[in-house]
C-alpha positions, 0 to 999 in steps of 0.5 A: 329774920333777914336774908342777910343774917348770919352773912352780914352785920346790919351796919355792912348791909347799910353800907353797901346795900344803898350801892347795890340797889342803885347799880341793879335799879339803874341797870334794870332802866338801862337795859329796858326796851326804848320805851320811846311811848313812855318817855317824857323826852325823846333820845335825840332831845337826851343826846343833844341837850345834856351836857356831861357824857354817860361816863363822866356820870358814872364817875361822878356817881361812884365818888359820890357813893364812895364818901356816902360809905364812909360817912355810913361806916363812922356813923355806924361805928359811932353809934356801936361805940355808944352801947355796951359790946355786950347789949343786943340791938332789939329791933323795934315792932313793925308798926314802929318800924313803919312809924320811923319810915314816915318821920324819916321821909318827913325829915329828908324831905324838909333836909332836900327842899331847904337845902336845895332851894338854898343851892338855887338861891345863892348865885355862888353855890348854884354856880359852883355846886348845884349846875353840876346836877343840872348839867344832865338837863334831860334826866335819866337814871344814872344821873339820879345821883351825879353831884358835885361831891359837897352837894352829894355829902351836904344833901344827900349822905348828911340828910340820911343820916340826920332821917337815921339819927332824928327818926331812932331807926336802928342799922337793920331798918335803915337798909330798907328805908336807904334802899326805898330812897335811892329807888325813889330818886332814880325814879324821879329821875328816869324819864319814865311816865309809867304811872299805870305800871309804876306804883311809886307814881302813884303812891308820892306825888313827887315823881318823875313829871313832877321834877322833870319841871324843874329839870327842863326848860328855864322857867321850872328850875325855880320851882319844884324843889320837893324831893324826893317823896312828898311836895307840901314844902313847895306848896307851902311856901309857894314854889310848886308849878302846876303841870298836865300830862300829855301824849306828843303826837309823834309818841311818848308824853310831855309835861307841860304848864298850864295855859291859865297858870303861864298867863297868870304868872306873865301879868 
């Protein structure tokens, strides 16, 4: 039983659902007191150092969500097409369920890292395509999912559904792993150090000072390209920077390398 039942098919609920929880999750950080003690960058280094305006993101997002929708809609009316009208969807046991989770954040993760270190490679495609994402340079939110609209499809919208399609979850499952996902990213994306507060810091390591790296400064946006729940693909093929944590005097946190790391990789 699900609150929706009764209301609304499972397929319109994994339709719209990613939407909704991404406007309200966004929304609930953007009405937030300043949180200036808890901020990885101050408001003056957000405001002069990102290079697209709040109103361009939110549009960019909102086309972005468009395609994403209707991509969710065919794939769902695909699938529907596939079974009898007159078979009922059983919905797998829980511990199935939780099973089907972890192979889907398995496979967008492994969907992300490739296909996003690949953005990074090619001069051509980071030219054109990714330095969209990477115009928000201090990261809040809304920029979670401000893309250029083939990024957004390629990577985001094809690789949840290559985790739906791969993982066997069925169109009810799918809404509570789409939703868990778009909080994830907005997460990793806030600004936030809030790991005391926040049990999604916790939990993954790839959080929000761990892509703040790759976002900020010229020598991490070749590393850390693990999104947006595990980090092993970085570690693996050698392409995680190591970072601390500190307080700035002034308020608020900074990621910063480790010195032994920096001197290391300069010789």
């Amino acid at each position: 039983m699900v609150f929706w039942e009764g209301y609304l098919s499972d397929e319109t609920m994994g339709i719209i659902s990613p939407v909704v929880v991404f406007w309200l999750y966004a929304g609930v950080h953007h009405i937030l007191p300043p949180l200036d003690h808890y901020r990885l960058h101050t408001r003056k280094e957000a405001a002069s150092q990102n290079l697209v305006s709040i109103p361009t993101v939110i549009k960019g997002v909102l086309l972005q969500q468009s395609i994403a929708a209707t991509v969710a809609y065919l794939l769902f009316w695909v699938n529907n097409s596939m079974l009898r009208s007159s078979e009922v969807v059983v919905q797998p046991s829980f511990s199935i369920q939780i099973l089907q989770f972890i192979v889907s954040m398995l496979v967008l993760d492994a969907w992300q890292y490739f296909g996003h270190r690949y953005m990074h490679q090619n001069k051509f495609l980071y030219k054109h395509i990714h330095s969209v994402h990477h115009r928000v340079v201090v990261p809040y939110a809304f920029g979670a999912a401000y893309n250029h609209p083939l990024e957004g499809l390629l990577l985001d919208t094809f690789g949840g559904v290559a985790s739906m399609l791969i993982s066997g979850m069925t169109a009810r499952t799918s809404v509570f792993f789409y939703s868990l996902s778009v909080i994830k990213g907005i997460d990793d994306h806030s600004g936030l150090w809030l790991p005391e507060y926040n049990p999604l810091q916790l939990i993954f390591p790839c959080n929000t000072a761990y892509h703040d790296i790759h976002h900020y400064g010229v020598r991490g946006i070749k590393y850390n390209y693990s999104q947006p729940f595990f980090t092993f693909w970085d570690k693996l093929y050698g392409t995680q920077m190591p970072y601390t944590v500190v307080k700035r005097p002034e308020g608020g946190f900074e990621v910063r390398q480790p010195k032994e790391w920096r001197v290391q990789q300069n010789s």
